[in-house]
C-alpha positions, 0 to 999 in steps of 0.5 A: 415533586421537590424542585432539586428532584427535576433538576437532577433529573434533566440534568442526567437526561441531558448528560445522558443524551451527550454522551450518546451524542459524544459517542456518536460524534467522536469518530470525528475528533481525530480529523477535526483536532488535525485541522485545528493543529495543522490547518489546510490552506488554499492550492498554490503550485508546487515549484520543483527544484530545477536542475541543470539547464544542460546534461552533463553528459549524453543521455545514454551515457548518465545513469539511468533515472528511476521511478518506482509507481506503487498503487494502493490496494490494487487488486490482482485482477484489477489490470487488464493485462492477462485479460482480466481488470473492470475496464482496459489499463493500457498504459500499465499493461504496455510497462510489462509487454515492452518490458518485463513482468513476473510470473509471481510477484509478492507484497512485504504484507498484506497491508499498506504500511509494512510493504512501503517500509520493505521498498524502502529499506530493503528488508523484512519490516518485521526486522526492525519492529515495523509489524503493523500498519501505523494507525490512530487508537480512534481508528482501531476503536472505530473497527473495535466497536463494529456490530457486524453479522459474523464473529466480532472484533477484538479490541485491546483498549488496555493497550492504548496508554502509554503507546506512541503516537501515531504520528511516530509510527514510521521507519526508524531513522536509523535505517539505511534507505533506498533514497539514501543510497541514491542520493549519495549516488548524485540521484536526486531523490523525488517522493510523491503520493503517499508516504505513511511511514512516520509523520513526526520529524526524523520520520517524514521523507524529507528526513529520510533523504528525499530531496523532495516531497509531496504528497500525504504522510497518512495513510490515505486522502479523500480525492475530491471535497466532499460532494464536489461537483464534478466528482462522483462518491460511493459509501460502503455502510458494511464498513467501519474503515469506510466510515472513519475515512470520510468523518477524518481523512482531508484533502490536502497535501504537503510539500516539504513538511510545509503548511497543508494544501488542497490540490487544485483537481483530483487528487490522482491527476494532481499527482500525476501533473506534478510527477511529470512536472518533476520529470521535466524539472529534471530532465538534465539530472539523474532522478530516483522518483517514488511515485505512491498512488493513492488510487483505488484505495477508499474513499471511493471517489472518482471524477465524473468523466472517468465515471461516465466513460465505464458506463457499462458496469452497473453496479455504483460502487464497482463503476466508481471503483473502475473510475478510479483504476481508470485515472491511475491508467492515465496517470501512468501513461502520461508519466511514461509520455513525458520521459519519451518527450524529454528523450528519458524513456530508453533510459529509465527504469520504471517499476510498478507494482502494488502494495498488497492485494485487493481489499475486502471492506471495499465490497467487490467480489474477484478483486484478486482472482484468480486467487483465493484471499484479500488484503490482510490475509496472507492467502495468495490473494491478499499478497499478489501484486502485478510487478512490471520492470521497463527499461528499454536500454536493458530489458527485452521487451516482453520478458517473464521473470519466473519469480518469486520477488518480493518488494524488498528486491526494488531497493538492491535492483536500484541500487544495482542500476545506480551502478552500486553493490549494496552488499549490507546482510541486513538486506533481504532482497536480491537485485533482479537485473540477471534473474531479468536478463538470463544470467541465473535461472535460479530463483530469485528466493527459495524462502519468504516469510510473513507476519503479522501478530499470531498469523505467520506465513512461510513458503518454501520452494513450491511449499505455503504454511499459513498458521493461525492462532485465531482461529487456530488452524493451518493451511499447506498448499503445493502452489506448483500444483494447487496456485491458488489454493484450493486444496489443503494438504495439512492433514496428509503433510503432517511431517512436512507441517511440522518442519515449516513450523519450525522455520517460522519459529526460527526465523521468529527467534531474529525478528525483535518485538514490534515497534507498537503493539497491535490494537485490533483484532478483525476477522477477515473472511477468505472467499467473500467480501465484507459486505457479503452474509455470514455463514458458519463454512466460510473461512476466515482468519483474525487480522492484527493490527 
């Protein structure tokens, strides 16, 4: 055999085997690009910007201070408050029995980003082109690529030129922020946690009139360093997402757009340390602080004594989970001791929630019983979110709010408390003080949308439509009758279906294309988790993004 014969040979063995290699590894590219770019230095502690060293007035005579806790992908049976949750959450429980809570509560969407641009803005994401949740195309292809026993993905590659990029995903600047109204109101305005709103400049929360920030602007972090000591992790082999998570997410922060560090503890702790350092460094002052847990989204990670305190769960990854739920628990309380210390607590409101529903990839059934559905899907599982309201000064304790709110009501209610009237039509929510407090047995809103790609949502009154165009079906509820969504009334309705799809298409007809198209096509089953075997009666929708 002549010798160029060989050579050909090896050499397309060899570029054979990289390009295994290459496919194999380049799940890695995004996260190692990243830390070339923007490299992550060592801890070093945040100074928070102090103000006054005396009130300008008694504490009950200023405006109150707000803080809005968001936890990511909290499920809606993940608390312990109405008896369910994997271990006790006392201290989010103890926000609802010495305030409010609403007896139905809805996320903007059933994924991360859109419901974070609806507490910001005060208005349907889908107004402004925020459809989908903001996310490298590498992340879309990972999903895209994904081998499993069900219905397979679709993954529009063809989409990927002459897309933004990732990092301009965000809200447009030209939208009128809940930090903006504040600070003209002499707030000074706080973000900690996770932003995932825009990473490019005129994007980021320093840009969009918080005087400070800290925290992640992707849409998640690892919590610990990769085999850390005194951390304990779970992988999910069923999930792609999972998978991508640990090859790029880092563990590091920013404060104020500067240079990438590490926290110096788990990074739900190290939130909560800062918040309550801000909450002193402002105790003269009045603050609007956006507090935005990363907590229980995966990476499942969790300190080892948060892991051995819920010994009591066998399953590993359920135990890690419950960790977590377990250290978000704690920040809350510690949030809510340090106002009581500074003499803030009868004087601020305190709002928290969840950005959607519990997630499906994470493996763990109940998540969000009793309702059917997970995080992307619009079944009352995906967009049910506990929605607590704490102000001593104003809120009876033990309160109901019939409901339904939506999270775009956190931006009027704030300003409303600043003591504004935010009368702009381009907002969608309502302030929730007098639905609160009595003064109007109406509810709060008699219609809400939601969209993502072909999947549309309306609910009218008691009436929930879901359309789906992949599969093509739909779903009727009566949630008076049917909350969690048992019985499918389309077939008998057909008059009524008729009617609500002409809603959603109305409603389409105002909202503008979306800002970047979506990528991804997943199926999402309705009853099960991801990791749990398919078979041909389960339900299940295509998610976009």
């Amino acid at each position: 055999m002549k010798w160029w014969i060989i050579a050909l040979g090896t050499l397309a063995i060899l570029g054979a085997g990289g390009y295994v290699a290459f496919q194999h590894y380049k799940i890695y590219l995004p996260g190692l690009l990243s830390r070339m770019r923007d490299p992550i230095e060592t801890y070093h502690p945040v100074a928070w910007a102090p103000g006054p060293e005396q009130p300008a007035a008694p504490t009950d005579e200023r405006p109150p201070n707000i803080i809005v806790i968001v936890a990511d992908d909290l499920g809606f049976n993940d608390i312990s408050f109405g008896g369910g949750g994997l271990t006790p959450t006392p201290n989010i429980n103890a926000l609802a029995e010495g305030g409010a809570h609403a007896a139905i509560a809805y996320a903007a969407n059933a994924t991360c980003s859109p419901s974070r641009a609806a507490i910001m803005t005060g208005r349907y994401p889908t107004r402004f082109g925020f459809e989908f949740t903001g996310a490298p195309w590498q992340f879309a292809e990972t999903i895209g690529h994904f081998r499993g026993d069900g219905p397979r993905p679709i993954y529009h590659g063809d989409r990927v030129e002459g897309m933004m990029p990732y990092t301009d995903m965000g809200v447009p600047s030209s939208e009128v922020t809940v930090a903006e109204m504040l600070q003209e109101r002499g707030y000074h305005t706080i973000h900690i946690g996770k932003w995932h709103l825009g990473e490019a400049s005129g994007l980021r929360p320093e840009d969009q009139d918080f005087n400070e920030s800290l925290g992640i602007m992707a849409g998640g972090s690892l919590y610990l360093p990769v085999n850390a000591p005194h951390g304990v992790e779970a992988r999910l082999p069923w999930d792609p997402i999972d998978r991508f998570s640990w090859a790029n997410l880092p563990f590091a922060v920013q404060y104020n757009g500067g240079q990438r560090f590490a926290p110096n503890k788990y990074l739900t702790d190290y939130m909560t340390e800062n918040a309550v350092t801000a909450i002193r460094a402002n105790r003269n002052r009045p603050f609007f602080m956006y507090l935005a847990y990363t907590a229980p989204h995966t990476p499942l990670q969790a300190t080892r004594e948060d892991y051995d305190a819920v010994s009591g769960i066998e399953d590993h990854k359920t135990r890690v989970y419950a960790a977590m739920i377990r250290a978000l628990d704690r920040g809350v309380g510690e949030v809510m001791r340090a106002l009581r210390e500074e003499g803030l607590d009868e004087n601020t409101l305190v709002i928290f929630t969840s950005d959607n529903g519990g997630a499906w990839n994470a493996g763990i059934e109940g998540l969000n019983r009793p309702f059917r559905g997970w995080k992307a899907t619009y079944f009352e599982g995906g967009l049910r979110v506990p929605f607590f309201m704490h102000w001593p000064a104003r809120i009876s304790a033990g309160a109901q709010l019939a409901g339904p709110v939506h999270h775009f009501d956190i931006f009027r209610t704030a300003v409303a408390v600043a003591g504004g009237n935010d009368t702009d039509p381009a907002r969608d929510g309502v302030n929730l003080l007098p639905f609160v407090n009595g003064e109007t047995a109406e509810r709060p809103h008699q219609v809400l949308y939601w969209r993502s790609g072909d999947y549309r949502v309306v609910r009218e009154g008691d009436w929930k439509l879901q359309v789906s165009a992949q599969p093509e079906r739909v779903w009727l509820f009566n949630l008076a009758d049917d909350p969690t969504e048992q019985r499918d009334l389309s077939q008998a309705q057909p008059e009524l279906v008729a009617r609500l799809r002409a809603m959603i298409e109305a409603h389409e007809r105002q909202m503008p294309a979306p800002l970047w198209p979506a990528l991804i096509e997943g199926p999402v089953r309705i009853d099960v988790p991801l990791n749990a075997p398919w078979s041909d009666d389960q339900e299940y929708i295509y998610w976009s993004n």
